[in-house]
Wavefront OBJ file of the C-alpha trace (Angstrom):
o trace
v 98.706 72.355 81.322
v 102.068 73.431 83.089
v 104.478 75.855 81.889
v 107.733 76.442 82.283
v 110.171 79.228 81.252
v 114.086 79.592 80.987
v 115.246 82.616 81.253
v 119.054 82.925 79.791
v 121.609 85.519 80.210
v 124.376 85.456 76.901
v 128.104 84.667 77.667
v 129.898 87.674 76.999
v 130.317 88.103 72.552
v 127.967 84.961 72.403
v 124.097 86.976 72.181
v 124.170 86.742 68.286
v 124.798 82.519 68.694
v 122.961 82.008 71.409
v 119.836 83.931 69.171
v 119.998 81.626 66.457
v 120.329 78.364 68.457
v 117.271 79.588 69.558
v 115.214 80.057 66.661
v 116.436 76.740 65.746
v 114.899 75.675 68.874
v 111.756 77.531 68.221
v 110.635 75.853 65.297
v 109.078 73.382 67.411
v 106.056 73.820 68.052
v 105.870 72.840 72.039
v 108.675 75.693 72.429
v 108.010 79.484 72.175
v 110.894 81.731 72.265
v 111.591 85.455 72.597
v 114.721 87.780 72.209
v 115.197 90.764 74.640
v 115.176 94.240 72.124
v 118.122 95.953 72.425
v 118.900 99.070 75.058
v 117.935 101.831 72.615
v 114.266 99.866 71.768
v 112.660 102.069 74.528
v 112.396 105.921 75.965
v 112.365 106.144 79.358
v 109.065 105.507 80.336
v 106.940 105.118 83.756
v 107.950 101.664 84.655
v 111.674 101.666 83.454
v 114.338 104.060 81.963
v 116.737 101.445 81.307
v 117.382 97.288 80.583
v 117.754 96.082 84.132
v 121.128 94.214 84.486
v 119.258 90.836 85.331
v 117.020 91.281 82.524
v 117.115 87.560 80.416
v 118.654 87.942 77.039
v 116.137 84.741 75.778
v 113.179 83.426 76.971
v 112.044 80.026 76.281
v 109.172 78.368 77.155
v 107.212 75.321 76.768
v 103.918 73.237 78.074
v 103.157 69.932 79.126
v 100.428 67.761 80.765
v 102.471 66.428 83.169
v 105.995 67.371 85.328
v 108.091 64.478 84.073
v 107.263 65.661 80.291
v 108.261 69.521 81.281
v 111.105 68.703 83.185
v 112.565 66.376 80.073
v 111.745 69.065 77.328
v 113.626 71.837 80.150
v 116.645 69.643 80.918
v 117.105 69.126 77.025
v 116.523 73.258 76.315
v 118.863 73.629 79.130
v 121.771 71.662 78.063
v 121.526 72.767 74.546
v 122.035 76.133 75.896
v 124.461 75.453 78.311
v 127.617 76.519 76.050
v 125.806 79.879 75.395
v 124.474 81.074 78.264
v 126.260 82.543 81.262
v 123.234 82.182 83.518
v 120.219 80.328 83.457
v 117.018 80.046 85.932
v 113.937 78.446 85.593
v 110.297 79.354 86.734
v 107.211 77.220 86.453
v 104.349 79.011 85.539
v 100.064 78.970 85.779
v 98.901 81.220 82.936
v 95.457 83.377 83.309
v 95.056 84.527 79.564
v 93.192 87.754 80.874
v 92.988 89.332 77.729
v 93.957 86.550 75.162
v 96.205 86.482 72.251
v 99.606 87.131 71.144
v 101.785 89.314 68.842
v 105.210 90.027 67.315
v 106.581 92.369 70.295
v 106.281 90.702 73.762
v 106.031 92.931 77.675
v 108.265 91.365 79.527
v 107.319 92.643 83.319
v 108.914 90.117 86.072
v 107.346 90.454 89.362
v 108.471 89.937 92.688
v 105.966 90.898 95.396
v 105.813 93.292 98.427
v 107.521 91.584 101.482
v 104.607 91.803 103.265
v 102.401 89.726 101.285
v 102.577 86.022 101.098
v 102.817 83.872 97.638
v 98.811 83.664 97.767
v 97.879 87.086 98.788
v 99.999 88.441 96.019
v 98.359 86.008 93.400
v 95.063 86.749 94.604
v 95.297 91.013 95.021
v 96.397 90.668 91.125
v 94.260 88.648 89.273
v 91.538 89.408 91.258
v 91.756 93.177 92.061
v 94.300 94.343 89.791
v 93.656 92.307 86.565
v 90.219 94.750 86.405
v 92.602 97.957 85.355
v 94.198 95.967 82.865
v 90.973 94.371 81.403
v 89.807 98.252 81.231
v 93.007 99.907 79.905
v 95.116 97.219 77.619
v 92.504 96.057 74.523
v 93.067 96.261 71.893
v 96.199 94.240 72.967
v 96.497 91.068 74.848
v 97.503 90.867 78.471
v 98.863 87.557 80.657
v 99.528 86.608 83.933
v 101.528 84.070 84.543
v 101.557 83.314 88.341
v 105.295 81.350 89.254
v 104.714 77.880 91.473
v 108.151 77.843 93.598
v 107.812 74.317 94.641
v 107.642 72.895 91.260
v 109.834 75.518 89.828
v 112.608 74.274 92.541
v 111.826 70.910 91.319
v 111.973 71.391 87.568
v 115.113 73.629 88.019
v 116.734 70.598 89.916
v 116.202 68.313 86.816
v 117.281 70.792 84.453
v 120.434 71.623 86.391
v 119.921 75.513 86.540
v 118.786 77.837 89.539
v 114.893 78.688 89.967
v 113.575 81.817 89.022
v 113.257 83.852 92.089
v 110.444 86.070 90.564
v 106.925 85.907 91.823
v 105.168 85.842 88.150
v 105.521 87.212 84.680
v 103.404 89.707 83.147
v 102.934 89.243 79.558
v 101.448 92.094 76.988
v 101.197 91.674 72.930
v 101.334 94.347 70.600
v 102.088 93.887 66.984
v 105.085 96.993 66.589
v 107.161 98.893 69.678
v 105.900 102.181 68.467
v 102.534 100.212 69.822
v 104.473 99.149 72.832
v 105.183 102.687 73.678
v 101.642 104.449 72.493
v 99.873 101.996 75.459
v 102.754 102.716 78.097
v 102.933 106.418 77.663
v 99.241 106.502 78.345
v 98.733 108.887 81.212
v 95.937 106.141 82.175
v 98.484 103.448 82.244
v 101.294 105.561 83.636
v 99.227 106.762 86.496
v 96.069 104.804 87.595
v 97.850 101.276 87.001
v 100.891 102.090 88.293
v 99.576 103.402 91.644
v 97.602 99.959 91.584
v 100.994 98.045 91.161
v 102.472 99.751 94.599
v 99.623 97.825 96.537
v 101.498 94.506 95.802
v 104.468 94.877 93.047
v 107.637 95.438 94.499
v 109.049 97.665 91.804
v 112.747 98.096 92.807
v 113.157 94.424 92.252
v 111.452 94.044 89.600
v 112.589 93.657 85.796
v 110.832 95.121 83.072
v 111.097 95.091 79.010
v 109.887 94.161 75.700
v 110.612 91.473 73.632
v 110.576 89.783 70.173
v 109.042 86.758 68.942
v 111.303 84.318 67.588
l 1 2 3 4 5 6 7 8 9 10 11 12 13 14 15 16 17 18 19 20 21 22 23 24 25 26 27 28 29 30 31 32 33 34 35 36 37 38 39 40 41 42 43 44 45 46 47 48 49 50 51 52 53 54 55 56 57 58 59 60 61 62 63 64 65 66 67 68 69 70 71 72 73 74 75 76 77 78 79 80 81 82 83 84 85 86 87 88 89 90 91 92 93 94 95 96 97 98 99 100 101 102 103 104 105 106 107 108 109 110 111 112 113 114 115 116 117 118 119 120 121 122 123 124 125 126 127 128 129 130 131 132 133 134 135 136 137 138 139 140 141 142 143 144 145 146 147 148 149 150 151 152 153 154 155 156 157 158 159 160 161 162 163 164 165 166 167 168 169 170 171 172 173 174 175 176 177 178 179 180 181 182 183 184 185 186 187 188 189 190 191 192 193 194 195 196 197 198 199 200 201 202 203 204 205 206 207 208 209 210 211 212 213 214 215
């Protein structure tokens, strides 16, 4: 299975629509979707004080067998957002359910990788080497990785008429309240061991980071 997510940024007065167009899109059930908690949701915490500018104000995603399938069900998502959104992108996706599950409150961490590390190496250092710290620190939650595939992302993007997602993969954590959110993030654990991990191959200045809801 392929997966792709589209990551949509409100027109100005339009967050309230473009939320409820997409619940109505998320009772499918080939489509998940997710709406980003508002600015106040979190303290400042170790990874973020504040909603990065570029931060998506949906996320919707879907799977498929096969491109042609995920490129239809995109194009479609895409164009029934259109009106709504100011900006869309689009990034293909290969999730590693590390820890697996899902919850009502979704970490949202988009990565974009060290400049001196290729597509691979970056891939490799964090499923392999830094997925460990996770495995150790994150149950009783869930944790994802969702590694991005540029080429089909470019080529998925292309049918759907949007830009592709520039980011390098998604990190995705479950917990079932925020109060949970921010008990596992304030963990000096978390705030210190894994975060000193993440500056081997996360590039954190360009990277977003923050939680969202289940639709």
């Amino acid at each position: 299975m392929i997966e792709a997510q589209l990551l949509l940024k409100a027109k100005p007065g339009l967050a309230a629509n473009l939320f409820a167009e997409m619940a109505r899109a998320g009772k499918s059930d080939d489509v998940a979707v997710a709406r980003r908690l508002p600015d106040e949701a979190l303290p400042s915490l170790a990874h973020a004080a504040f909603a990065a500018p570029d931060l998506p104000d949906c996320i919707v995603s879907s799977c498929a067998e096969h491109d042609s399938d995920l490129a239809r069900t995109m194009a479609n998502l895409a164009k029934r957002m259109r009106p709504l959104s100011a900006e869309t992108s689009l990034v293909v996706v290969r999730r590693h359910a590390v820890l697996p599950g899902r919850d009502a409150i979704r970490l949202f961490f988009g990565l974009r990788r060290l400049e001196r590390l290729s597509l691979p190496a970056f891939h490799d250092y964090w499923l392999h080497r830094h997925a460990a710290i996770g495995r150790r620190l994150i149950p009783p939650h869930s944790y994802h990785q969702l590694h991005a595939d540029p080429g089909l992302s470019a080529q998925i993007a292309e049918a759907a008429s949007v830009q592709p997602s520039t980011l390098d993969g998604i990190v995705e954590v479950y917990f079932p309240d925020v109060p949970a959110l921010v008990a596992q993030l304030s963990r000096p654990e978390v705030a210190e061991e894994a975060l000193a991990d993440e500056r081997n191959f996360i590039d954190h200045a360009r990277s977003i980071f923050w939680a969202y809801a289940e639709i």
